[in-house]
C-alpha positions in Angstrom: 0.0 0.0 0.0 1.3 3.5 -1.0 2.3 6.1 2.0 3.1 10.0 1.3 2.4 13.3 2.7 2.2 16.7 1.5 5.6 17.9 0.4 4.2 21.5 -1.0 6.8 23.8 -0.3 5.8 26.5 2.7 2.3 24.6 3.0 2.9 20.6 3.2 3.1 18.5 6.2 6.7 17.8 6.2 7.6 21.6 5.9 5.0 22.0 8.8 6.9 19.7 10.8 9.8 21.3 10.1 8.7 24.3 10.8 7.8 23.7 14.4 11.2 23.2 14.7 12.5 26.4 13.6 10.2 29.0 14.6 10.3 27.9 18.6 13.7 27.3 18.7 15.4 29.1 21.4 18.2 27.3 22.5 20.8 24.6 21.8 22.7 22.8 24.2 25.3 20.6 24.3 24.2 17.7 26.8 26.1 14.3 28.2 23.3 12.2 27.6 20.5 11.2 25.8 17.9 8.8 25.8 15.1 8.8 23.6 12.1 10.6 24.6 13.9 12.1 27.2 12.3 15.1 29.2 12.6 18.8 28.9 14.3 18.8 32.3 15.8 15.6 32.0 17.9 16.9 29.1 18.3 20.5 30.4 19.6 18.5 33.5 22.2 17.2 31.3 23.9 20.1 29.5 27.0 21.9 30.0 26.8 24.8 27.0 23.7 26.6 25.9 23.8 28.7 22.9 20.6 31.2 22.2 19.5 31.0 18.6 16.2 32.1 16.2 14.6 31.1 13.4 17.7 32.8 11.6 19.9 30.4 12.5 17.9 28.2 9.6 17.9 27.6 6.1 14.8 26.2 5.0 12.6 24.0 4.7 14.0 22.9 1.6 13.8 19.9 -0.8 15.4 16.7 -0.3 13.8 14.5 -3.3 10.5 13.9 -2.3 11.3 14.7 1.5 12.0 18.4 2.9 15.0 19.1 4.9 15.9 22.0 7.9 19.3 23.2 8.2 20.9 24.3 11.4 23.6 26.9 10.6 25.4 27.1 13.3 26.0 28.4 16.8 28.9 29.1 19.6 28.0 28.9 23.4 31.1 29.0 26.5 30.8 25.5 28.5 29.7 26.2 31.9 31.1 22.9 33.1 33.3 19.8 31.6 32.7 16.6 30.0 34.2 13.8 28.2 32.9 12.7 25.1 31.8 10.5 22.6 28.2 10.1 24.2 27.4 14.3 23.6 24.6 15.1 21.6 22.9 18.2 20.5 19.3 19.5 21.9 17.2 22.4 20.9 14.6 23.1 22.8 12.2 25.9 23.3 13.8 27.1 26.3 11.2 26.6 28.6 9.5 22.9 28.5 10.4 21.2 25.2 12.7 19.1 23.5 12.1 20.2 20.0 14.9 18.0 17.8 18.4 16.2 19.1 21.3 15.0 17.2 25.0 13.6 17.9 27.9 15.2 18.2 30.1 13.4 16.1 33.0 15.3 16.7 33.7 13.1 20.3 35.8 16.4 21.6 36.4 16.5 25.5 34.7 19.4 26.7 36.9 21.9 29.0 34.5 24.6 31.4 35.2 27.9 30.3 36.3 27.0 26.6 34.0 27.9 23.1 31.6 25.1 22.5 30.6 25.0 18.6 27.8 23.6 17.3 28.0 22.6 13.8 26.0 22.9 10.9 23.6 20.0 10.8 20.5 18.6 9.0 17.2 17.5 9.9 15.2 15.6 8.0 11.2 15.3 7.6 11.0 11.8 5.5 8.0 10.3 3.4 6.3 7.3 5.7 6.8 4.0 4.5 4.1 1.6 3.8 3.4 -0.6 6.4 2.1 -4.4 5.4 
């Protein structure tokens, strides 16, 4: 059995998805942790840099075949404490109760309190379903 949704740039589900994403965006952190479906203060709990960023600091919705992408572009916090990778990820939330998107941090850098902390570009995706039998 076929599966889609709405891929209409600006106005289809999967940019609405995405869009979610960037227009509450308010933060990004760098946690230690992360398990998913993880809490707001679970993973707040767990970070030791927090960047502020906008809508701004994305590029799109944007095609990706027949699924859309969002871009992160970016951001530099100071670590408020230290930690030792490779089990960091990346959280943005809406700075007051929700986890919004995570992703790794591939980079597995040991993080030193008081040092620049930045956060790469990244993707995330919004995919077409796949039919279930």
């Amino acid at each position: 059995m076929p599966a889609w949704l709405d891929n209409t740039a600006s106005t289809g589900a999967l940019d609405a998805l995405l869009n979610v994403v960037k227009t509450n965006a308010t933060n990004i952190l760098l946690i230690t942790s992360y398990t998913q479906g993880d809490d707001y203060s679970t993973v707040t709990g767990n970070a030791v840099a927090d960047a502020s960023i906008t809508s701004g600091d994305f590029t799109g919705p944007s095609p990706s075949g027949f699924d859309r992408i969002l871009t992160f572009n970016g951001a530099s916090a100071t670590a408020s404490q230290g930690a030792v990778g490779p089990d960091l990820h990346m959280a943005i939330t809406n700075g007051s109760n929700t986890v919004l998107a995570v992703s790794d941090e591939s980079t597995d850098q040991d993080i030193v309190s008081g040092n620049t902390v930045n956060f790469g570009t990244f993707e995330i995706r919004a995919l077409q379903p796949i039919s279930q039998a």
